[in-house]
N, C-alpha and C positions, 0 to 999 in steps of 0.2 A: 504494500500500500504506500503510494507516496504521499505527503508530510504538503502541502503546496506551501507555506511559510519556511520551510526547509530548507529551502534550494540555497545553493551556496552564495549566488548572486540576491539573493532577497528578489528576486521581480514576483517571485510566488505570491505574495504578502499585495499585491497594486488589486487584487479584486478584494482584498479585508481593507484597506488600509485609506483615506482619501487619498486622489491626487494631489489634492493639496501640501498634505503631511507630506505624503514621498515624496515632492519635488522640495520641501525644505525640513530634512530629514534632522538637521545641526540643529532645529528651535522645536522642533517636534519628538525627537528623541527623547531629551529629557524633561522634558513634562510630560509624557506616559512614562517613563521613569516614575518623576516625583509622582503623578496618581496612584500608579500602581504601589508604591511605599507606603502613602499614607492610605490608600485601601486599607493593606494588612494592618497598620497601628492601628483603625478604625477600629476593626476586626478585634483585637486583642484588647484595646479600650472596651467594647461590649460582651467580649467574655470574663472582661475582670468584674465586671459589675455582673454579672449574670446574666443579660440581654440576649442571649444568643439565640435563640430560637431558626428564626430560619436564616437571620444576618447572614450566618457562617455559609448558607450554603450560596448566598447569592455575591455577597462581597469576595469569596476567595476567587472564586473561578474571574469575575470583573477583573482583580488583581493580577490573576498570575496571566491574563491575555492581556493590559498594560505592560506590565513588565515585558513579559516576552515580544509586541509588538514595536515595544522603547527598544531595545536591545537591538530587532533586528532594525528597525530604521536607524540608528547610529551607527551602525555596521556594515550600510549600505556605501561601495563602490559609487563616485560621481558616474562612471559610462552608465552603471542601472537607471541612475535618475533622471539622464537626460533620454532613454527610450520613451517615456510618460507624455503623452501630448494633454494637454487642460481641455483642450477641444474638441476629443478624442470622448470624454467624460469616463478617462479609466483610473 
């Protein structure tokens, strides 16, 4: 089964991702970074109090596709980024 966010090139990631983010990957990288962070403190804030009920199940998964979405757009090659046309709407 392949992964489509996998690909070594990140272009897998341009049908999740906007084109907007992919073409400016340097200011959108980490801020789904920092969401994805403060997801999980969220997270751990509501199970110190007890609050957890369904939080946990909808906050982690949110989290860990930030994160993993931050990562691979910071990881992205400029040749990936300039394939993306805006008027293309991929």
């Amino acid at each position: 089964m392949r992964i489509p966010w996998a690909d070594k090139d990140a272009t897998g990631i341009m049908g999740v991702v906007p084109w907007f983010e992919y073409r400016h990957p340097r200011v959108f990288g980490p801020i789904r970074l920092t969401i994805g962070v403060w997801l999980l403190i969220l997270t751990a804030i509501l199970y110190g109090f007890g609050q957890s009920a369904w939080w946990g199940a909808l906050l982690i998964p949110a989290a860990s596709l930030h994160l993993c979405f931050g990562y691979r757009l910071s990881r992205l090659p400029r040749a990936a980024r300039s394939k993306i046309s805006p008027i293309a709407g991929n």
